[in-house]
C-alpha positions in Angstrom: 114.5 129.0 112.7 111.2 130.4 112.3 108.4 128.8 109.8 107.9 130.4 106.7 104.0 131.1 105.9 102.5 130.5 102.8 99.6 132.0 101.5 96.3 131.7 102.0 93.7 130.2 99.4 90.8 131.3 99.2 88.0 128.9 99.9 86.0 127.4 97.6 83.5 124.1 97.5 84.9 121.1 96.5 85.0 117.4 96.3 86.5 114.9 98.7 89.2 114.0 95.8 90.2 117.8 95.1 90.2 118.4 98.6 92.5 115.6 99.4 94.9 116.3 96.2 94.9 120.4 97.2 95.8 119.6 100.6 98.6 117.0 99.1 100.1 119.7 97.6 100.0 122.5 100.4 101.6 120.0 102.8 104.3 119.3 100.1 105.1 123.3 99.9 105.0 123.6 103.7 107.2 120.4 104.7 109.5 121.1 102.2 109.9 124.6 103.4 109.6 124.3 107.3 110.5 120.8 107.8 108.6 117.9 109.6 108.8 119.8 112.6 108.3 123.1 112.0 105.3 122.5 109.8 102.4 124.1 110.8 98.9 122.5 110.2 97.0 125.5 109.9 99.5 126.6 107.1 98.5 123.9 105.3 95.1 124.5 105.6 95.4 127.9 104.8 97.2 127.6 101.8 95.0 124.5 100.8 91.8 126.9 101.0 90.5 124.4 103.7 89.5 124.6 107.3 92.3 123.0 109.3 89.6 120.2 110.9 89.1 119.1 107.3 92.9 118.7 107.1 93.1 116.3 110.0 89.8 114.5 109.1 92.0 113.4 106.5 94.9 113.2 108.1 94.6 112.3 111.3 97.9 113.1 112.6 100.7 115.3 110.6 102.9 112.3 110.6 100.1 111.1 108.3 100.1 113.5 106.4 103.5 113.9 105.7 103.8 110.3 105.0 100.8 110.6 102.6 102.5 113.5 100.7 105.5 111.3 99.9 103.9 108.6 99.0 101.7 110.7 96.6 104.9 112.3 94.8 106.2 108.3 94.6 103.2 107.4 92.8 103.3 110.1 90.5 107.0 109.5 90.1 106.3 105.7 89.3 103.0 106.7 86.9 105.3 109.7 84.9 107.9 106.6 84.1 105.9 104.1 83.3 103.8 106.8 80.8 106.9 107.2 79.0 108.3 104.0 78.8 104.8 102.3 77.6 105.2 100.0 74.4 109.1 100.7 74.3 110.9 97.3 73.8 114.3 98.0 73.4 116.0 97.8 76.4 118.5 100.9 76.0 115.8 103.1 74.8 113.8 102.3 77.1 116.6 103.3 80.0 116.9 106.6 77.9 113.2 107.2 78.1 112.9 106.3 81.8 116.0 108.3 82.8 114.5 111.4 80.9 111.4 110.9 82.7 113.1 110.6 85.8 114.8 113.6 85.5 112.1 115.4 84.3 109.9 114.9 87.1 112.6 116.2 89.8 112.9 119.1 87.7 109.2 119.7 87.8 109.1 118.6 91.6 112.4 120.1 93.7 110.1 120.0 96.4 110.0 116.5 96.6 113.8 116.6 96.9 113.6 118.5 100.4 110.7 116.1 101.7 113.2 113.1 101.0 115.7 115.2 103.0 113.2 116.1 105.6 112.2 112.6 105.9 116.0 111.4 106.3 116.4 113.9 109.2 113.5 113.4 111.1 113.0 109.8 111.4 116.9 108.5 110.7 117.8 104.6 110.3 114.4 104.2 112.5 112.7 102.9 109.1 113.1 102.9 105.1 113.2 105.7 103.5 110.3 105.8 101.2 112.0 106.7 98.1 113.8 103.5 98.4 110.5 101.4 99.3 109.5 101.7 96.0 112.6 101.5 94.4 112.9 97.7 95.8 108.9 97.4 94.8 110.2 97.8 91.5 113.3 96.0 91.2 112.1 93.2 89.7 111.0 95.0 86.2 114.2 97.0 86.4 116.2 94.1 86.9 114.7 92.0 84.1 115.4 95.2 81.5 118.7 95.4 82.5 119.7 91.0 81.6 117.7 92.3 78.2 120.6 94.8 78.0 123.3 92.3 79.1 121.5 89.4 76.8 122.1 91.8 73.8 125.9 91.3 73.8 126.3 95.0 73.8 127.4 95.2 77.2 130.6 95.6 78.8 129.6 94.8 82.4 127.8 91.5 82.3 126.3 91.6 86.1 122.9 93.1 85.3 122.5 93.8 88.9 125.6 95.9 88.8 123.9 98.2 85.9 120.8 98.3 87.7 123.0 99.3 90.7 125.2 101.7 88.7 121.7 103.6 86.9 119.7 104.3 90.1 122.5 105.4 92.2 123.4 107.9 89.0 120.2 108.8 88.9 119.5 109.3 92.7 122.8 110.9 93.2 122.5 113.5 90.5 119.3 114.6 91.8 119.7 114.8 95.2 123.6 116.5 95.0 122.3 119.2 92.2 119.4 120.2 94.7 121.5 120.2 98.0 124.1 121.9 96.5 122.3 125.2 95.4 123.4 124.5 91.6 119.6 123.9 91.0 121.1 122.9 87.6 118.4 122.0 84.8 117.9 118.0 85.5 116.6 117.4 81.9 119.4 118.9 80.2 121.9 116.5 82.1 120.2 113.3 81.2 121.6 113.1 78.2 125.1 113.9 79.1 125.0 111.4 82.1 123.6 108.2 79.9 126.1 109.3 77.4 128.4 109.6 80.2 127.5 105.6 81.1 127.2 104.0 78.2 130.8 105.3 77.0 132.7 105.7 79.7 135.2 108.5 80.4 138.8 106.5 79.1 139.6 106.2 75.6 139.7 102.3 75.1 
């Protein structure tokens, strides 16, 4: 299968940081279209407005590059939670909250979706996908929030490990089958009905 161009930007003078963030961006439309493989480096400095040596002064090689552009979405992942979650103390809000913001930023980012996919496919079992590199950098916090659930007396399931398990794989799940799926369903409109979905159960008790 053939790469599919972008289009070109038009040049313009900028700094090091706005360089590096367009160029962030035009590799993450690029890989997620074309694949590690059939990215093409002077795609993404075309549609970065960049020459393609600036690209690889950055990025020296387009595994790099590609690993720079997810970690880039994983940080803004991480910073769009932690935003909306800030001075929230209850523990089940703040699940709601983070969920929302979860979703939110998935339906604001598909792309990231395919480079997750991408990354999967190219590189196999050889190492940790990234998306679940900071997952475990952040266990700890998620794990705590989840005994403050279980310490509440609220909770059916007792093992807070087991809700921590039970929330990211929802979360993970959902977004990953509605994109690969072509449903393309509204993320944020979901949330809701998913939490609601986990909290009560489906049987009539």
């Amino acid at each position: 299968m053939s790469a599919i161009p972008v289009e070109p930007a038009r040049r313009q003078r900028k700094s090091a940081e706005q360089r590096t963030r367009d160029i962030l961006a035009a590799a993450t439309l690029v890989f997620a279209r074309n694949g590690f493989r059939g990215a093409d480096m002077q795609h993404v400095a075309d549609h970065a407005g960049v020459g393609k040596g600036t690209v690889y002064r950055f990025y020296p090689t387009k595994e790099e590059l590609f690993r720079a552009v997810v970690d880039d979405a994983m940080q803004r992942l991480t910073a769009q939670i932690e935003t909306a979650v800030n001075g929230i103390d209850d523990p089940f809000e703040y699940l709601r909250i983070s969920f929302r913001a979860y979703m939110a930023f998935f339906q604001a980012n598909p792309d990231t979706i395919e480079l997750f996919v991408h990354e999967r496919s190219e590189w196999g079992t050889e190492c940790k996908p990234s998306y679940f590199v900071y997952k475990d950098s952040h266990s700890d916090e998620w794990l705590a929030m989840c005994e403050r659930m279980v310490a509440s007396g609220l909770c059916r399931i007792t093992d807070p490990i087991l809700i921590q398990d039970l929330v990211g794989n929802l979360a993970y799940g959902t977004m990953l089958v509605n994109r690969i799926s072509g449903r393309n369903a509204p993320l944020l409109e979901q949330a809701d009905a998913l939490l609601d979905g986990l909290f009560r159960g489906i049987l009539r008790t």
